[in-house]
N, CA and C atoms as an extended XYZ file, in Angstrom:
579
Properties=species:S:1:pos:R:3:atomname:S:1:resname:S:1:resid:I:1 pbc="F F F"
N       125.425       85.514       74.467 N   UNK     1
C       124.491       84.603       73.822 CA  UNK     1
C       125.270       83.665       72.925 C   UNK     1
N       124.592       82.120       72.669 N   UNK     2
C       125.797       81.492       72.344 CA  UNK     2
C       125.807       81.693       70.618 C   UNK     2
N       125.828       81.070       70.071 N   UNK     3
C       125.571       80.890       68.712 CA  UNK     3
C       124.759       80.186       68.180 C   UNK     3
N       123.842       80.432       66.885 N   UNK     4
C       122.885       79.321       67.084 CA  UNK     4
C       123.255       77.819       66.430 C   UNK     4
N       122.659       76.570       66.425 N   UNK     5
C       122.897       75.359       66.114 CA  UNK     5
C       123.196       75.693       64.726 C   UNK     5
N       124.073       74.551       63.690 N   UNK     6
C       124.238       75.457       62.308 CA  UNK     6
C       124.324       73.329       61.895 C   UNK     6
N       124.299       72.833       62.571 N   UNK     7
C       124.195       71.082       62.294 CA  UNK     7
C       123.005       70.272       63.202 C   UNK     7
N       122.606       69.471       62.070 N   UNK     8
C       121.782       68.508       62.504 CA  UNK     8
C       121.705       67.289       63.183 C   UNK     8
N       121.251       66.482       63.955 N   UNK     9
C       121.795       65.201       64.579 CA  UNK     9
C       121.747       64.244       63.667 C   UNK     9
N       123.416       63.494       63.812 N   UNK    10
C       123.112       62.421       62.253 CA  UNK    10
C       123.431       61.558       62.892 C   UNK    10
N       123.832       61.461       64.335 N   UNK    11
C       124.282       59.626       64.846 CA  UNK    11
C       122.719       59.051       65.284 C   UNK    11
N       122.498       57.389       65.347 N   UNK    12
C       121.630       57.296       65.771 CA  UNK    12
C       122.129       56.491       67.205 C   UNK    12
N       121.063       57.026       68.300 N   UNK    13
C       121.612       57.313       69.630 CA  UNK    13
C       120.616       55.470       70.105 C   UNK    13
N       122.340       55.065       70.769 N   UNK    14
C       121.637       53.407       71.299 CA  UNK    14
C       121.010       53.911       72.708 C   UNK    14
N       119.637       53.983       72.539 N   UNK    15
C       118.307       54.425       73.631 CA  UNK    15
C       118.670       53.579       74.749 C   UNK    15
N       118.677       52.492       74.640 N   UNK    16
C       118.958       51.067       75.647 CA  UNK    16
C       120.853       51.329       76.313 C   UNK    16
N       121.184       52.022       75.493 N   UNK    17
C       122.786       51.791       76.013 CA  UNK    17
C       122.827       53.032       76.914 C   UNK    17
N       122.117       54.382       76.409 N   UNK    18
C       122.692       55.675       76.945 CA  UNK    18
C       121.762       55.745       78.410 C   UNK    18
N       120.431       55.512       78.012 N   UNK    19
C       119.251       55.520       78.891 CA  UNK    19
C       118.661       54.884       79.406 C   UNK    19
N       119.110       53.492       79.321 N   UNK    20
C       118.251       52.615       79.915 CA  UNK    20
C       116.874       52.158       79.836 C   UNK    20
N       116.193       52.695       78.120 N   UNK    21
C       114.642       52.641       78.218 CA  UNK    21
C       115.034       51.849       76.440 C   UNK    21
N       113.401       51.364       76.580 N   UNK    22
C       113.561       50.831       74.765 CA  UNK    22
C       112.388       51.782       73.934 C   UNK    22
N       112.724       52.574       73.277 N   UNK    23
C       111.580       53.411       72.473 CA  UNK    23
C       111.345       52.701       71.240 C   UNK    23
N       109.608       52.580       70.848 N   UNK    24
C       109.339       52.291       69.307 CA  UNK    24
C       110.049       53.475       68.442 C   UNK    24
N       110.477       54.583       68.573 N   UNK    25
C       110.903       55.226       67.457 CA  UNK    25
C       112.172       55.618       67.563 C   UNK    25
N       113.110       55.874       66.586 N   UNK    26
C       114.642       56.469       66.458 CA  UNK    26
C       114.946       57.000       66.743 C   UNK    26
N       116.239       57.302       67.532 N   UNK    27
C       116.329       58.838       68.306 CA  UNK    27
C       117.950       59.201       67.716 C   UNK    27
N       117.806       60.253       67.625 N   UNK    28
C       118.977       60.879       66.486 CA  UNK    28
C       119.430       62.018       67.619 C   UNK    28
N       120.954       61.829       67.664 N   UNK    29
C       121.710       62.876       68.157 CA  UNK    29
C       122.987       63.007       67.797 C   UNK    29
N       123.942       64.146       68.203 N   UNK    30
C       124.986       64.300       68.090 CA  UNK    30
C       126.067       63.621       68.488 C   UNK    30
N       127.083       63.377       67.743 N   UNK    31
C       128.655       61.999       67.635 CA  UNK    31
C       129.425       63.468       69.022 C   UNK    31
N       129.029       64.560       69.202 N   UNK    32
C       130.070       64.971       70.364 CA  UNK    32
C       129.384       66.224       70.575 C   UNK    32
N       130.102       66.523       72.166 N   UNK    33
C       129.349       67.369       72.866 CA  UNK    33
C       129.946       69.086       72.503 C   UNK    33
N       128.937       70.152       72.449 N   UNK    34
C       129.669       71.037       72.459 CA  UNK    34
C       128.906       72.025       73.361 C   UNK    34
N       128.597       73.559       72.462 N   UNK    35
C       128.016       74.945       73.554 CA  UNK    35
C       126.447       74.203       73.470 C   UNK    35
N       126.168       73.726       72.538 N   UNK    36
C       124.196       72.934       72.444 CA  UNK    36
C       124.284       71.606       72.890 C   UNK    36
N       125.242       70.963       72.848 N   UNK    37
C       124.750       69.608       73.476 CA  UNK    37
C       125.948       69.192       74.657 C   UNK    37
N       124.964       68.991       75.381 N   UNK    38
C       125.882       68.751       77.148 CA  UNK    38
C       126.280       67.068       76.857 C   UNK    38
N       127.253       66.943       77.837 N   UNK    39
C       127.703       65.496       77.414 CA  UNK    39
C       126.824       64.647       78.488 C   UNK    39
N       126.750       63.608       78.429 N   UNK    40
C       125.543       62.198       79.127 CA  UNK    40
C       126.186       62.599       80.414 C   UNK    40
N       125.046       62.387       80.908 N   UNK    41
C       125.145       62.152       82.780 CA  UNK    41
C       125.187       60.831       82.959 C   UNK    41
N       126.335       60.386       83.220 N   UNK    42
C       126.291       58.391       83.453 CA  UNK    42
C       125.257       58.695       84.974 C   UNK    42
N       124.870       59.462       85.546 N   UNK    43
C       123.960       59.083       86.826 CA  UNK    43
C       122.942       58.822       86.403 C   UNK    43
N       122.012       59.716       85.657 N   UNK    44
C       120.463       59.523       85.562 CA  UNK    44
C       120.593       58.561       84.596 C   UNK    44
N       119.137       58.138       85.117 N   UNK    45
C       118.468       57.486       84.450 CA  UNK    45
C       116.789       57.017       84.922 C   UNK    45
N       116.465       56.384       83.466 N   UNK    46
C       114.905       56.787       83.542 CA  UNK    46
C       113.859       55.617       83.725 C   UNK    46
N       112.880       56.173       84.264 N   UNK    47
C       112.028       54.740       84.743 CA  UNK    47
C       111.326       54.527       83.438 C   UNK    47
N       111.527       53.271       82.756 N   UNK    48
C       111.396       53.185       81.337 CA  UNK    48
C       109.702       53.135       81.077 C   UNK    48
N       109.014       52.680       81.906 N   UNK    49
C       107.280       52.805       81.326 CA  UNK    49
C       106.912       54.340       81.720 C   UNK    49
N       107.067       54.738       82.602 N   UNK    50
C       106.911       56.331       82.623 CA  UNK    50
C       107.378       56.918       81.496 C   UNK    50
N       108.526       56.794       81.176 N   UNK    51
C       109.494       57.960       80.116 CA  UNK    51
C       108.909       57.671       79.141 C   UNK    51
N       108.881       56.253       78.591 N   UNK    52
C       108.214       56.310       77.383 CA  UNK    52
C       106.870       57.057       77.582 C   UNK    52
N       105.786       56.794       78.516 N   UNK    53
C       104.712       57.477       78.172 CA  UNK    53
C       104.754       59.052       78.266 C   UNK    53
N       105.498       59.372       79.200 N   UNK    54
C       105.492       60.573       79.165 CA  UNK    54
C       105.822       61.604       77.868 C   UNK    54
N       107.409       60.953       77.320 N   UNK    55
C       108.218       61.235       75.882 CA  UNK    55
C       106.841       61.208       74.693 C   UNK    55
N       106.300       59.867       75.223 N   UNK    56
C       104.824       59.783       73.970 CA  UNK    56
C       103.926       60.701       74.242 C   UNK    56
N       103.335       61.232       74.701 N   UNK    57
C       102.339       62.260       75.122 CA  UNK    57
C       102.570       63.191       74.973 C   UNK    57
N       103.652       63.476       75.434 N   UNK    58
C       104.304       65.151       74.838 CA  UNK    58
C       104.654       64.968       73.352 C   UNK    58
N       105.329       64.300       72.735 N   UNK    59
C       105.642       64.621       71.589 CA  UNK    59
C       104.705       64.275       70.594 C   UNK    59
N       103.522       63.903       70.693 N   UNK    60
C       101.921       63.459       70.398 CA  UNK    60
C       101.421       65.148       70.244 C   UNK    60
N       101.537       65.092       71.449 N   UNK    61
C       100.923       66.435       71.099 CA  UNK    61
C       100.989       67.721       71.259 C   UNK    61
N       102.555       67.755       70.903 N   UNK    62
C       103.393       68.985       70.645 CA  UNK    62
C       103.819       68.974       69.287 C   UNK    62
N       103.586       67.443       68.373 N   UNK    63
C       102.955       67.465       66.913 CA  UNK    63
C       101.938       67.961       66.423 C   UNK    63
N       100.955       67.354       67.404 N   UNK    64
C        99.376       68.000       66.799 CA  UNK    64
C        99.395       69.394       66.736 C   UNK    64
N        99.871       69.840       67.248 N   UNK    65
C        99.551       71.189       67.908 CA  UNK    65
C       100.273       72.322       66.884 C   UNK    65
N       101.062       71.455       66.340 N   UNK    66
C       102.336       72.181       65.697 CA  UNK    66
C       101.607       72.123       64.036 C   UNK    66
N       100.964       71.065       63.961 N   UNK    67
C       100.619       70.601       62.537 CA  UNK    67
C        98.887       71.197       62.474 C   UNK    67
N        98.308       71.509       63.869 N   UNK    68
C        97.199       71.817       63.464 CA  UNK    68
C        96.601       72.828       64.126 C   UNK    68
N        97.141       73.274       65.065 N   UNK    69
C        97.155       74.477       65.442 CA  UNK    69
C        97.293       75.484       65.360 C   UNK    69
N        96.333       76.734       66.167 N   UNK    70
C        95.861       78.406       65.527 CA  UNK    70
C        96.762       79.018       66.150 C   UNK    70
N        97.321       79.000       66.869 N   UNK    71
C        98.407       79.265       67.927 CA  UNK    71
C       100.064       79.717       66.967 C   UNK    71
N       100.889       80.502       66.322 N   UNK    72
C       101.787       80.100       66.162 CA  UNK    72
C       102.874       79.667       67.273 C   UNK    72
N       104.115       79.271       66.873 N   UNK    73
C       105.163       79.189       67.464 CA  UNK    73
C       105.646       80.001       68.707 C   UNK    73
N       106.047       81.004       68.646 N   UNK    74
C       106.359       81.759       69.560 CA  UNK    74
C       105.011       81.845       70.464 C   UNK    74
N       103.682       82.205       70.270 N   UNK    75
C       102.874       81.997       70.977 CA  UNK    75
C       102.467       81.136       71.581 C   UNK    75
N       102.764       79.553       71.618 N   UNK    76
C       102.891       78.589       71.893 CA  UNK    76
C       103.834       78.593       72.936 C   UNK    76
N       105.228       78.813       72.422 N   UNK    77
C       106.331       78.835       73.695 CA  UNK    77
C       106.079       79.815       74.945 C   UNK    77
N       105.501       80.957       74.165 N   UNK    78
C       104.869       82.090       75.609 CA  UNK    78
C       104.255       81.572       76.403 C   UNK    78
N       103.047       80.337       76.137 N   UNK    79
C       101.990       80.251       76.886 CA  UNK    79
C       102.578       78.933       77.602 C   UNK    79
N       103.609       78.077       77.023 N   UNK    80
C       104.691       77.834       77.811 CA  UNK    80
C       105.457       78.176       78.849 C   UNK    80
N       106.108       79.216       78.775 N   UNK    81
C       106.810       80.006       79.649 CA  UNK    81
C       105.797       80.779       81.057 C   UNK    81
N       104.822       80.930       80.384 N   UNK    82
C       104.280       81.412       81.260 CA  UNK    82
C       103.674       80.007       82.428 C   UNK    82
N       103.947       78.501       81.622 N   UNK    83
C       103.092       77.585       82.671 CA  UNK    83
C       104.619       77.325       83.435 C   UNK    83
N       105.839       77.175       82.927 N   UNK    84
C       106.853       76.834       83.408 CA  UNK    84
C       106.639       78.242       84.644 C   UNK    84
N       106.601       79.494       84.773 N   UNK    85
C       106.799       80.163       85.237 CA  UNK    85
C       105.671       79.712       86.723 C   UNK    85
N       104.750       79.421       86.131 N   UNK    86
C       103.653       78.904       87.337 CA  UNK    86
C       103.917       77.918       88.223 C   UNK    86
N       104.719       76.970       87.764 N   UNK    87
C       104.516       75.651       88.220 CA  UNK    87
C       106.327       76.004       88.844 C   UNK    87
N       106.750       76.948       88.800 N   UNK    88
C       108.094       76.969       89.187 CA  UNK    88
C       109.201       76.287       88.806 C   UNK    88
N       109.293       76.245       87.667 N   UNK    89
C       110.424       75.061       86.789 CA  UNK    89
C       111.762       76.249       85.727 C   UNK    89
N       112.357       76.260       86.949 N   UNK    90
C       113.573       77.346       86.291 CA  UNK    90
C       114.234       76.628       85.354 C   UNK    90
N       114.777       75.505       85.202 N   UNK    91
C       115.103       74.866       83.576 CA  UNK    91
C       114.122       75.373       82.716 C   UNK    91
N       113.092       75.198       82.680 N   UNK    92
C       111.774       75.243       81.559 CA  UNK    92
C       111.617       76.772       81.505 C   UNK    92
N       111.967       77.706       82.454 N   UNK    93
C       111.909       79.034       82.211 CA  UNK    93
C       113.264       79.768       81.356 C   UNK    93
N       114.496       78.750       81.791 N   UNK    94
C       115.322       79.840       81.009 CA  UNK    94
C       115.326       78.932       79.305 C   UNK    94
N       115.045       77.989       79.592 N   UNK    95
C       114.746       77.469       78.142 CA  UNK    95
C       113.996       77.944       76.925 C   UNK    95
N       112.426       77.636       77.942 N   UNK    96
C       111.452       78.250       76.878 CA  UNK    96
C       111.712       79.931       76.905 C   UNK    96
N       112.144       80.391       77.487 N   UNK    97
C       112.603       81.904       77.177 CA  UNK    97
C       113.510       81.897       76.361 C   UNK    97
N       114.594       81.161       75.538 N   UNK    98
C       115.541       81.067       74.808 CA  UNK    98
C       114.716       80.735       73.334 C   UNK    98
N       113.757       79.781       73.698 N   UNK    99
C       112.907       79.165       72.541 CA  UNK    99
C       112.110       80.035       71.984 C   UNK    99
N       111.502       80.590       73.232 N   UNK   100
C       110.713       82.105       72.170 CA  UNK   100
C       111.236       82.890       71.529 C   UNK   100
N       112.313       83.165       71.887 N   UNK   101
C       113.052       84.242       71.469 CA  UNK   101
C       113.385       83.868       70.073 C   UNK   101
N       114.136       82.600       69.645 N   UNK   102
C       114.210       82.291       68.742 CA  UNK   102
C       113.324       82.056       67.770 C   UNK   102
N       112.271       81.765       68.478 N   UNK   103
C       110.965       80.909       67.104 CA  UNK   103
C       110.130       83.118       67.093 C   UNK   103
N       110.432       83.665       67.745 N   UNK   104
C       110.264       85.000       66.937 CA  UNK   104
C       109.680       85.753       68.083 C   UNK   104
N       109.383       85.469       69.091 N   UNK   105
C       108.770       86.388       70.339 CA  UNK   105
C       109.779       87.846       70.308 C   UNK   105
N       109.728       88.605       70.559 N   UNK   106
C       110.651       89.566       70.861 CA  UNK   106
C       111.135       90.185       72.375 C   UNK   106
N       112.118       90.267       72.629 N   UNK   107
C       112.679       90.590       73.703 CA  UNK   107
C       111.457       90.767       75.160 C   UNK   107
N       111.081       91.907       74.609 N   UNK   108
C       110.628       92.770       75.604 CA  UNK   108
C       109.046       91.818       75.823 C   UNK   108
N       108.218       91.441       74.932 N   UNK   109
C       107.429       90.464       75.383 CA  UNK   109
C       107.573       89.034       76.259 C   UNK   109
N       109.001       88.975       76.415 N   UNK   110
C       109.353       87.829       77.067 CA  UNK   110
C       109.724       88.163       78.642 C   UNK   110
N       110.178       89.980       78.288 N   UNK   111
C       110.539       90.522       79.647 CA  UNK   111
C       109.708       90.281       79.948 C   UNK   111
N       108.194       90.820       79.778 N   UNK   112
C       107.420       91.216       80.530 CA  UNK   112
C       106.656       90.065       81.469 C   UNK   112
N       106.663       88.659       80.066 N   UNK   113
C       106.370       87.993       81.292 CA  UNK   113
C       106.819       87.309       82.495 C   UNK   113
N       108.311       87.574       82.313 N   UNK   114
C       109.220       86.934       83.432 CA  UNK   114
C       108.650       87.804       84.352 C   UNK   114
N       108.346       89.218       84.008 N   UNK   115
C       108.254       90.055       85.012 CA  UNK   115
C       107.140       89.977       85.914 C   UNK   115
N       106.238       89.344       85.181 N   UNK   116
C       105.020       89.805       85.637 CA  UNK   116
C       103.951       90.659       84.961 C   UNK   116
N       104.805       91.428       84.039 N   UNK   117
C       104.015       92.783       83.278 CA  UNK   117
C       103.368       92.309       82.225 C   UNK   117
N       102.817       92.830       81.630 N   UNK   118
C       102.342       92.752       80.209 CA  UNK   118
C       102.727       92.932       78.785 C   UNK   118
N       103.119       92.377       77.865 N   UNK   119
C       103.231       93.091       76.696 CA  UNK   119
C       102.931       94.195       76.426 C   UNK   119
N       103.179       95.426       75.282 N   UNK   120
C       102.646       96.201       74.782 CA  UNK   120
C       101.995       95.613       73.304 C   UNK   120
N       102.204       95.040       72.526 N   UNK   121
C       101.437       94.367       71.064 CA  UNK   121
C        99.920       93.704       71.956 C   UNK   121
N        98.807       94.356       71.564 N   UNK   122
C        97.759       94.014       71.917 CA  UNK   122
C        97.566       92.525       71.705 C   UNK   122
N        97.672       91.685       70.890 N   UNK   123
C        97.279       89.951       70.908 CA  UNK   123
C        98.191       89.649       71.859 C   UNK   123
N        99.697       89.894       71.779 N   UNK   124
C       100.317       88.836       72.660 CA  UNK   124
C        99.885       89.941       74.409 C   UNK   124
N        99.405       90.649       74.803 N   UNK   125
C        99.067       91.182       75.661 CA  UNK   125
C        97.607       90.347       76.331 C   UNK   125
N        96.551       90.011       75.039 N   UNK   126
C        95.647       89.557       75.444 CA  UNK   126
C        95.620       88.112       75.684 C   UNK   126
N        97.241       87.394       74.863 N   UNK   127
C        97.385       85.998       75.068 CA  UNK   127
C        97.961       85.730       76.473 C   UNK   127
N        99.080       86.713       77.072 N   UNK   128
C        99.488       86.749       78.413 CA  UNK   128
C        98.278       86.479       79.077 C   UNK   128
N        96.999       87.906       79.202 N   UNK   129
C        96.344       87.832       79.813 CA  UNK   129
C        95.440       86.126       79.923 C   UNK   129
N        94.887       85.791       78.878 N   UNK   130
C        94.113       84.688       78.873 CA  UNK   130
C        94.828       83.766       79.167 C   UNK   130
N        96.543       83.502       79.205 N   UNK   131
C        96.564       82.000       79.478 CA  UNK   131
C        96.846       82.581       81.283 C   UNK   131
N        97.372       83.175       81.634 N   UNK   132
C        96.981       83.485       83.493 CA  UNK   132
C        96.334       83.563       84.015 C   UNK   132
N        94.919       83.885       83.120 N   UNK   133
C        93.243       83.519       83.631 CA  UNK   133
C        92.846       82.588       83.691 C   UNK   133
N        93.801       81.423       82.840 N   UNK   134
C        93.190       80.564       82.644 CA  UNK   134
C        93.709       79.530       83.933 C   UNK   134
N        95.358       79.737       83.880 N   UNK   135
C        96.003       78.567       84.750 CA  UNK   135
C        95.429       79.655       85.994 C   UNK   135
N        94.833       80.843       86.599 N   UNK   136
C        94.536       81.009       87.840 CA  UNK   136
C        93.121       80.368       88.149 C   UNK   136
N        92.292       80.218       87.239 N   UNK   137
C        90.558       79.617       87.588 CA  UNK   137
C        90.378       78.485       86.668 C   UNK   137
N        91.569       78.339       86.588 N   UNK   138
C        91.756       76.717       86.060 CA  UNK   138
C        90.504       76.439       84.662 C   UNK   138
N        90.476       77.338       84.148 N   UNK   139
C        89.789       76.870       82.677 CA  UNK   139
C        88.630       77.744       82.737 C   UNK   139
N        88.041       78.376       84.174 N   UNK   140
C        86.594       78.433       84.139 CA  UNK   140
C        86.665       80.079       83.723 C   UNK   140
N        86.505       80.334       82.791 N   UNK   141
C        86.137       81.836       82.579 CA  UNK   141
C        85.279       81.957       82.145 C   UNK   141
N        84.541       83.514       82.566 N   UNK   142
C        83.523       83.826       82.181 CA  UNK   142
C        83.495       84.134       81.210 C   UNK   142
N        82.044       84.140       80.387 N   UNK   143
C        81.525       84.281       78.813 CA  UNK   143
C        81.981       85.358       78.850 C   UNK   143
N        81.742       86.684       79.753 N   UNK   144
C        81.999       87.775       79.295 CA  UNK   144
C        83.799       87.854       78.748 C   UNK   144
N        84.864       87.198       79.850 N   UNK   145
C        86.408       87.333       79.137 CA  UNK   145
C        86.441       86.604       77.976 C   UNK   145
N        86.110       85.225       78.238 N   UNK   146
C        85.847       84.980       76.428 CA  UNK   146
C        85.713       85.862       75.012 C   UNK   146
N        84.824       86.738       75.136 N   UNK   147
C        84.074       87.388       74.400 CA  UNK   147
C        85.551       88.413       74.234 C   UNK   147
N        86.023       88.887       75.363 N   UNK   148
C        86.731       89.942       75.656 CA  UNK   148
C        88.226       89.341       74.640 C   UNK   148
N        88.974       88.381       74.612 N   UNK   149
C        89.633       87.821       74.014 CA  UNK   149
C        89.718       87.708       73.201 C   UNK   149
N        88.363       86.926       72.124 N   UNK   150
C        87.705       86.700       71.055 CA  UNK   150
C        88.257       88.025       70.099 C   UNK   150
N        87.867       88.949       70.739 N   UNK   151
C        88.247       90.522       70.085 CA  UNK   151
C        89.691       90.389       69.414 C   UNK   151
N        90.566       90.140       70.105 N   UNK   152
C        91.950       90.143       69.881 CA  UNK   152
C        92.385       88.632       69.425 C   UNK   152
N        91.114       87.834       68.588 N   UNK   153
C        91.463       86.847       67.398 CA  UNK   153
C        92.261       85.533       68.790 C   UNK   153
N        91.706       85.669       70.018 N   UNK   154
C        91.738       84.620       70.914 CA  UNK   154
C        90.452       83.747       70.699 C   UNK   154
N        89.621       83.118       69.725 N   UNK   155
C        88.728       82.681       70.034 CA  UNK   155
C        88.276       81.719       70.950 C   UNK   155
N        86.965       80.940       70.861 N   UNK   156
C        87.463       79.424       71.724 CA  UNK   156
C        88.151       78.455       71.052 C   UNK   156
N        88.545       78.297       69.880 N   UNK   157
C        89.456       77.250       69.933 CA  UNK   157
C        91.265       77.715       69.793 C   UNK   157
N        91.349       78.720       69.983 N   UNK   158
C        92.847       79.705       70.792 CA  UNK   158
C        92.777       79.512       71.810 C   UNK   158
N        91.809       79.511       72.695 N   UNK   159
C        92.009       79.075       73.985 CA  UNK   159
C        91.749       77.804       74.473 C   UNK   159
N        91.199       76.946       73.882 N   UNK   160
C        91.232       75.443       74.602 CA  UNK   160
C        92.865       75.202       73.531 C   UNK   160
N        93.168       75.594       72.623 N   UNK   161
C        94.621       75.604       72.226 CA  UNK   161
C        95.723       75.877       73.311 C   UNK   161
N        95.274       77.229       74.171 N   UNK   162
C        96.691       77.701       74.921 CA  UNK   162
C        96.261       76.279       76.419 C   UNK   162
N        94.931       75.647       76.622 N   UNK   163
C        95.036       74.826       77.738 CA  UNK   163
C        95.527       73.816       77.219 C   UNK   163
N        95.453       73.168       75.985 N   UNK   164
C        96.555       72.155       75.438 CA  UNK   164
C        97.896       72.313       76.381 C   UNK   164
N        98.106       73.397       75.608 N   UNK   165
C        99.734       73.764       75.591 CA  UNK   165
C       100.110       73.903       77.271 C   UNK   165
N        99.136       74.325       78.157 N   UNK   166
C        99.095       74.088       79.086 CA  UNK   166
C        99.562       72.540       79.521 C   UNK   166
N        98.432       72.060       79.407 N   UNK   167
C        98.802       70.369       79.810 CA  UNK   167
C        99.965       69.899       79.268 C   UNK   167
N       100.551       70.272       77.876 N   UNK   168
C       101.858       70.026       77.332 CA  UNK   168
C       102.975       70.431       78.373 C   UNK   168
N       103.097       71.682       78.250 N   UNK   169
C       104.314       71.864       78.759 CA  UNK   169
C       104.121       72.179       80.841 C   UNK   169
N       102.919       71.241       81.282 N   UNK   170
C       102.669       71.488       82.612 CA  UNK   170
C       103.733       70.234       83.130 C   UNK   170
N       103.125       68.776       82.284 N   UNK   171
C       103.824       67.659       82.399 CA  UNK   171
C       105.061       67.988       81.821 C   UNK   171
N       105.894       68.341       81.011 N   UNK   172
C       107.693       69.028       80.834 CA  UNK   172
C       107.558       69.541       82.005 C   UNK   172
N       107.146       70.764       82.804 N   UNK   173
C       107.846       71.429       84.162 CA  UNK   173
C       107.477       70.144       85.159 C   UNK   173
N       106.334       69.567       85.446 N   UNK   174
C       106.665       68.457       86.286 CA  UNK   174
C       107.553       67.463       86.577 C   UNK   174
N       107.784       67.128       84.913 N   UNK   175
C       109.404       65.806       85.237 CA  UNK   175
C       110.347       66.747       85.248 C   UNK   175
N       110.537       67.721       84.866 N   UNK   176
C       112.297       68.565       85.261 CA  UNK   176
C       112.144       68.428       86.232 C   UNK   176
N       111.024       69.323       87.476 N   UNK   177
C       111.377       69.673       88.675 CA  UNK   177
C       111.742       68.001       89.238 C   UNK   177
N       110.797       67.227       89.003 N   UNK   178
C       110.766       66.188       89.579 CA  UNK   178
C       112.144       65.660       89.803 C   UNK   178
N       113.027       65.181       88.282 N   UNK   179
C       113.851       65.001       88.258 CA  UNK   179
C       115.124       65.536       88.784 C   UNK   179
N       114.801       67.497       89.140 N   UNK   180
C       115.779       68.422       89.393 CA  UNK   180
C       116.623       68.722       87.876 C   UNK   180
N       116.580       69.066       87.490 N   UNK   181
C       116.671       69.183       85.626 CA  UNK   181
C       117.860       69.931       86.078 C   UNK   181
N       118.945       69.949       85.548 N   UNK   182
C       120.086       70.978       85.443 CA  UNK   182
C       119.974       71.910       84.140 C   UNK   182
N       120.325       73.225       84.354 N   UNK   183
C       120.062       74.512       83.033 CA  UNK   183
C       120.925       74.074       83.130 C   UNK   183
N       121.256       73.881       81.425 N   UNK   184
C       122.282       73.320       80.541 CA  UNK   184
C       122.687       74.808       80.501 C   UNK   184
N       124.356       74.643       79.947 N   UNK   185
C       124.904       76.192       80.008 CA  UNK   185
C       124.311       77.043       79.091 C   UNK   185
N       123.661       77.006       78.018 N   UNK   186
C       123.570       77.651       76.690 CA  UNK   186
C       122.199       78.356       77.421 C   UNK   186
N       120.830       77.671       78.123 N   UNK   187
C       120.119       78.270       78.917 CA  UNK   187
C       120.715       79.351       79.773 C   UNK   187
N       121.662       79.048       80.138 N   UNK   188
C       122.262       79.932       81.933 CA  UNK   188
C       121.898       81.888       81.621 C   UNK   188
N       121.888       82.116       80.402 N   UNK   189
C       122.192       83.482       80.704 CA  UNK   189
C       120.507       83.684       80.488 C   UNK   189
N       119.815       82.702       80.431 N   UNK   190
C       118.232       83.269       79.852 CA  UNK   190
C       117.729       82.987       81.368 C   UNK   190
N       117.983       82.766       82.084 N   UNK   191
C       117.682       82.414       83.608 CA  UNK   191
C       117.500       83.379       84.267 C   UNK   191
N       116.226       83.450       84.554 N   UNK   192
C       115.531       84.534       85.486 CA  UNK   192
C       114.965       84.482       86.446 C   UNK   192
N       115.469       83.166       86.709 N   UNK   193
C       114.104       82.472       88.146 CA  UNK   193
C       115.183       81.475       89.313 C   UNK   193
């Protein structure tokens, strides 16, 4: 496992020079590459009205969500991992499995959902369960699982929360795959897919 980040990004990164797109807002990164930051791919590059909207939408409302949301962190990245896991996006799986881990998920809850299995901690057991009910019948559950959730402090607005996070990180696994995303090395050992 590598080490974690211990510096902040202080260069400000020419958007138009590296990427080829023009963003309304600042983008701050690192003066050199190391085990967290991979060095530029002079190949890619991005179709600039897409990226921007896309970059805007996600980070819209992976703010909101962050600033106003019942959901913490790690539960957030789970219900993540678990859409990356759906939609088949092995970048976004060994990632957001790195991300949970860090923002506080614990090991074995992360096994389980690579695995398939379940947690043992009853909420994040009942959050597995509800967001796979949800991305399998696509939103429509019955009053009775509702209710069933509700119990374990999933209410309805925990769960139109985890379909947020859904639509958040559905569009992230769509442009990786799209793009073919390379697991950066620091991902490689969280790679399970």
């Amino acid at each position: 496992m590598s080490k974690p980040m211990s510096e902040k990004p202080t260069e400000r990164i020419d958007v138009r020079g590296v990427f080829g797109i023009d963003l309304p807002w600042p983008v701050r990164g690192f003066s050199h590459a190391d085990e967290h930051v991979p060095v530029n791919e002079e190949s890619f590059r991005f179709v600039p009205s897409a990226t921007r909207a896309v970059l805007a939408g996600f980070m819209a409302l992976d703010e909101r969500l962050e600033a106003e949301g019942v959901l913490d962190p790690a539960e957030r990245l789970m219900v993540g991992l678990m859409t990356a896991q759906h939609v088949e996006c092995a970048y976004c799986q060994a990632a957001l499995t790195r991300e949970a881990q860090e923002a506080g998920a614990d090991a074995d809850m992360v096994t389980a959902i690579l695995d398939n299995a379940l947690p043992d901690r009853l909420r994040a057991r009942a959050l597995v369960q509800a967001t796979r009910r949800i991305l399998e019948t696509h939103g429509r559950l019955p009053r009775a699982e509702i209710a069933h959730f509700a119990r374990f402090g999933l209410d309805e607005a925990a769960l139109l929360e985890v379909i947020a996070v859904i639509g958040e990180f559905t569009i992230a696994t769509h442009a990786n795959n799209l793009v073919r995303t390379r697991i950066d090395p620091e991902y490689r050992s969280a790679d399970h897919g």
